[in-house]
KEZAPA-365190 format. One line per field, with one value per residue (C-alpha): x, y, z; residue number from 1. Coordinates in steps of 0.05 Angstrom, whole numbers. Example, Ala and Ser with C-alpha at 12.3 -4.5 7.8 and 13.67 -1.06 7.14 Angstrom:
2
east <- [246 273]
north <- [-90 -21]
up <- [156 143]
num <- [1 2]
This chain:
314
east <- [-1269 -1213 -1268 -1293 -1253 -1279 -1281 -1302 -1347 -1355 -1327 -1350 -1324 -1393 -1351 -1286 -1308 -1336 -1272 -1234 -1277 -1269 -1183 -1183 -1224 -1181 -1218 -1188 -1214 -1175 -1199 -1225 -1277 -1287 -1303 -1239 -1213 -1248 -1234 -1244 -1226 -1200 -1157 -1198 -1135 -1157 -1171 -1175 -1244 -1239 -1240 -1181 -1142 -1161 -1147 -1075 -1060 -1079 -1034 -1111 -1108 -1148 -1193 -1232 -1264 -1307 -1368 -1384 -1420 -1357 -1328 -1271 -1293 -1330 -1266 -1220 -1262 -1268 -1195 -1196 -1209 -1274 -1329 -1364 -1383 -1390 -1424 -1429 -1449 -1408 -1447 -1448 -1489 -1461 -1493 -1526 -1463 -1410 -1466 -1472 -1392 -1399 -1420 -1425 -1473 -1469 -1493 -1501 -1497 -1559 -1571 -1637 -1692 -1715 -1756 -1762 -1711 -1685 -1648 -1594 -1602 -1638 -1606 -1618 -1684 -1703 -1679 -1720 -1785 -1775 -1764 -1766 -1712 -1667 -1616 -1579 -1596 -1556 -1589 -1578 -1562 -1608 -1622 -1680 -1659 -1646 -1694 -1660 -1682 -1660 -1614 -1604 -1625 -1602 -1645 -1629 -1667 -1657 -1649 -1679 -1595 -1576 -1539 -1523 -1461 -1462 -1514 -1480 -1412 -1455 -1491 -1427 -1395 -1462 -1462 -1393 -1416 -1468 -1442 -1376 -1431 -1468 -1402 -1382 -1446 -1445 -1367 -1392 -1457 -1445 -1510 -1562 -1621 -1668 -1730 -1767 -1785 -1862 -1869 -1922 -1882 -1827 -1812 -1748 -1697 -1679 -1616 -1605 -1595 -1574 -1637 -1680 -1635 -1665 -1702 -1781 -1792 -1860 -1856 -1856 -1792 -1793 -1787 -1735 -1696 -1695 -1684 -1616 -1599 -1615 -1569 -1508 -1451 -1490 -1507 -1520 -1587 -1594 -1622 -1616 -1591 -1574 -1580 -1520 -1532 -1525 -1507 -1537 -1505 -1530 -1607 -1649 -1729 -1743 -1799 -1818 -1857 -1867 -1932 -1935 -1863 -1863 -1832 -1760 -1748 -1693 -1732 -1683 -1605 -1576 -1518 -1558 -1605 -1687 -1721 -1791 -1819 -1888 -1895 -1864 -1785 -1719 -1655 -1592 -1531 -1485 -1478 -1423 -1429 -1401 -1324 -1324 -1311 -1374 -1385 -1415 -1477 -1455 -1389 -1436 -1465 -1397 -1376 -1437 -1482 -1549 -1607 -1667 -1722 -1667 -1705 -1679 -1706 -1740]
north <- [536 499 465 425 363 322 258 255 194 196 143 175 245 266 278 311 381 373 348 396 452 439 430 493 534 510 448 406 337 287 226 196 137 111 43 -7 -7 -45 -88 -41 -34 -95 -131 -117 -80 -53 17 70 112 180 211 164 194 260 245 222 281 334 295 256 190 144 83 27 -12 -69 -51 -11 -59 -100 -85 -78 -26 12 15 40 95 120 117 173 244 278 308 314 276 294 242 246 185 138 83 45 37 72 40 81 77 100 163 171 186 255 300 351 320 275 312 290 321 291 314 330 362 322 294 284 227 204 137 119 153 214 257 198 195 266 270 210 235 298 338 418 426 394 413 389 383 383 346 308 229 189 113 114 119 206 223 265 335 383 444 485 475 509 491 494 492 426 442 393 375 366 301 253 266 342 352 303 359 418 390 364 436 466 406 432 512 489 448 493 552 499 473 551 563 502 533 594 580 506 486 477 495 445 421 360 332 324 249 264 287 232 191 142 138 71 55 45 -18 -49 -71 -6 22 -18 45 28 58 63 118 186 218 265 199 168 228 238 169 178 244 200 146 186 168 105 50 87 88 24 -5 -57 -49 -97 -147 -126 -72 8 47 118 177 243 255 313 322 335 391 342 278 218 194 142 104 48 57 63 64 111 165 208 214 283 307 267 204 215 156 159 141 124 192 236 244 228 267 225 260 209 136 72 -3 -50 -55 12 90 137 173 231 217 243 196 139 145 155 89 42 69 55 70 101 42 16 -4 12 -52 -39]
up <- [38 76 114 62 44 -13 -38 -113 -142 -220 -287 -346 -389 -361 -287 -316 -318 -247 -217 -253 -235 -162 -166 -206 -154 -96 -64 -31 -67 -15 -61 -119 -121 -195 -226 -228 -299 -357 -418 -492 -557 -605 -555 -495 -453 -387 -397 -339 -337 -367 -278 -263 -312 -295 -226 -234 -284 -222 -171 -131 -96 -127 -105 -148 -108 -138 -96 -38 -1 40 102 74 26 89 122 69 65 133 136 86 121 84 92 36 -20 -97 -150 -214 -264 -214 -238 -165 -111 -51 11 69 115 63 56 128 132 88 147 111 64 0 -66 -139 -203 -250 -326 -322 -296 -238 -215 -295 -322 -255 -281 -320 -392 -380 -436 -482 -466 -464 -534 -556 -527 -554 -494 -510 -442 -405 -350 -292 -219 -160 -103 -51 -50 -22 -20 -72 -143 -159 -107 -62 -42 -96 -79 -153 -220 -285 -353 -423 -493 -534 -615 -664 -676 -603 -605 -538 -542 -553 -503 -450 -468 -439 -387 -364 -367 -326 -280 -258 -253 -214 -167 -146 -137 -82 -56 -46 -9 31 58 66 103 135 105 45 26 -6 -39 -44 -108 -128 -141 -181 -239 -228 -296 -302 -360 -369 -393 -467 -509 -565 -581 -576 -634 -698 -737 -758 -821 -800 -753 -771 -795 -729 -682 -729 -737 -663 -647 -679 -655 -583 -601 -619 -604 -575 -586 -663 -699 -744 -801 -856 -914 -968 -922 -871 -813 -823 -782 -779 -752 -785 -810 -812 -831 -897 -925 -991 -984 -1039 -1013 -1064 -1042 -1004 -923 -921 -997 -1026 -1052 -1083 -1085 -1078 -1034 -985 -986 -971 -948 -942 -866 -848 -842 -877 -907 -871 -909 -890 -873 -849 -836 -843 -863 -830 -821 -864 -834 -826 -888 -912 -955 -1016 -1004 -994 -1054 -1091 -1061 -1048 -1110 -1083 -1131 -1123 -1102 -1065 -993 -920 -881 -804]
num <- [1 2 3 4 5 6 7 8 9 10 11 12 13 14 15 16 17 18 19 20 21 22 23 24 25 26 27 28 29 30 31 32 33 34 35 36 37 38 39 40 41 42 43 44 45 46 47 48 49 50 51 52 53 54 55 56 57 58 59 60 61 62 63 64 65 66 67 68 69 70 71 72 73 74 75 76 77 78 79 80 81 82 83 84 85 86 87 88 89 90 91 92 93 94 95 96 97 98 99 100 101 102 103 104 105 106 107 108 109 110 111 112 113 114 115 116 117 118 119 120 121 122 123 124 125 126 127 128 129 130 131 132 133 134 135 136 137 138 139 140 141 142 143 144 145 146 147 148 149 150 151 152 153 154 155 156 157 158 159 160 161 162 163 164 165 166 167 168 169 170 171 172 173 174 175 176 177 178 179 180 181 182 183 184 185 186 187 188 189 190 191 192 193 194 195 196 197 198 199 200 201 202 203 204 205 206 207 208 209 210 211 212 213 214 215 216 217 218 219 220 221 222 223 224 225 226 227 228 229 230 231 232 233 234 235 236 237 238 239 240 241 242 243 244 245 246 247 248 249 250 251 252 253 254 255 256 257 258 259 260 261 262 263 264 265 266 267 268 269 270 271 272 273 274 275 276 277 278 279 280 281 282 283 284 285 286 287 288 289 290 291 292 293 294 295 296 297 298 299 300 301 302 303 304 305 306 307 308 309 310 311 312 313 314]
């Protein structure tokens, strides 16, 4: 285990359990690549990522370079002494050369099932089309976008109320299992077993947007309904509503149906709001107007008193 030094690459709460994983199991993780620090919240302070904090709280040099492409960037890195390197949601491109100076190999951890979802979003979108599994892949890192020969897999079921943000807290923790199992391997046998991926069954997860998050009352209460199990915690499921934008955070499928109701109407007012869809009934759990806290349906109702006819705009 001694023989492997590490240098971990990773921003997001996604790559905590990973980094803390390896610490706790008696890596040595020599370094810490993540993104420099970035402008958020009301007065746009420069906030560390969610790794960088981690990092400093277990005692790891840190680096945050703004790209990896320099010379200068190349040469602060070959100063450090590794021989491995770990990624997980870094969220830059790391060129060819920087790869080349992991000897023991470069390997990422991806949330999905590859060669399904390689890209950016690929929980989001698995979610969104309705995807019965998911997982997380360790492979290798390679040039080309997530197409690196893959070295262990794990797969899980995905429940009609699997959120982002709850999925993205699981794969996270098996994304960490995973990869100390192939990182305990790799010290014991020097070297890795792999598999190509089948391009034929490659599809790409584009990143999400703002835009993509407007609901369409005219689809089907199963896309809407996953749409905002997709989009939580962002960028939230949306809709109009007495002319300002709603924000939708909780909905579930309903068993009745008002085919008579116009799309996106209020069709009845309960402890929840049902809104008839192009297809079907969408029960509303939870949701927030603007400038306001996310409420519970029934406090909606207490506070906002929409009526039934009342019309959810696409």
């Amino acid at each position: 285990m001694n023989s492997l030094k590490i240098i971990f690459a990773g921003t997001p709460d996604f790559a905590v359990p990973a980094l803390q994983a390896l610490h706790d199991k008696g890596y040595k993780v020599v370094g810490v690549l993540t993104q420099p620090d970035r402008p958020s919240g009301r007065g746009l302070k420069l906030h560390p990522s969610a790794i960088k904090l981690k990092a400093n709280t277990l005692g790891i040099p840190v680096y945050q370079p703004l790209e990896l492409k320099s010379k200068e960037s190349y040469e602060a890195l070959a100063a450090i002494d590794f021989n491995v390197m770990i990624v997980a949601a870094y969220g830059l491109i790391i060129p060819q050369a920087i790869l080349d100076l992991a000897s023991m190999g470069c390997f990422n951890i991806h949330a999905s099932l590859l060669p399904r979802w390689r890209g950016a979003a690929p929980i989001h979108r698995a979610i969104l089309m309705g995807d019965k599994t998911t997982g997380v892949t360790i492979m290798r890192v390679v040039q080309k976008l997530d197409a690196g020969d893959m070295i262990k897999k794990i797969e899980i079921q995905i429940s009609e109320k699997d959120t982002t943000e709850e999925l993205t807290k699981t794969l996270a923790k098996l994304g960490a299992q995973l990869m100390t199992e192939v990182m305990e391997e790799l010290s014991v046998k020097g070297e890795l077993k792999s598999t190509p991926q089948d391009e034929t069954y490659v599809t790409y997860a584009e990143k999400v947007t703002k835009e993509e998050s407007k609901i369409n009352w005219h689809d089907s209460s199963k896309v809407i309904a996953r749409k905002i199990r997709a989009f939580n915690p962002f960028p939230v499921a949306q809709t109009e509503y007495r002319e300002v934008v709603c924000k939708i955070w909780d909905a579930e499928i309903a068993l009745d149906s008002n085919q008579d109701a116009k799309v996106g109407q209020l069709i009845k007012l309960d402890e929840f709001i049902h809104v008839k869809c192009g297809e079907g009934v969408l029960v509303i759990k939870e949701l927030q107007m603007p400038g306001g806290k996310r409420l519970k349906s029934k406090e909606f109702i207490l506070g906002h008193r929409p009526i039934l006819g009342d019309v959810f705009k696409s």
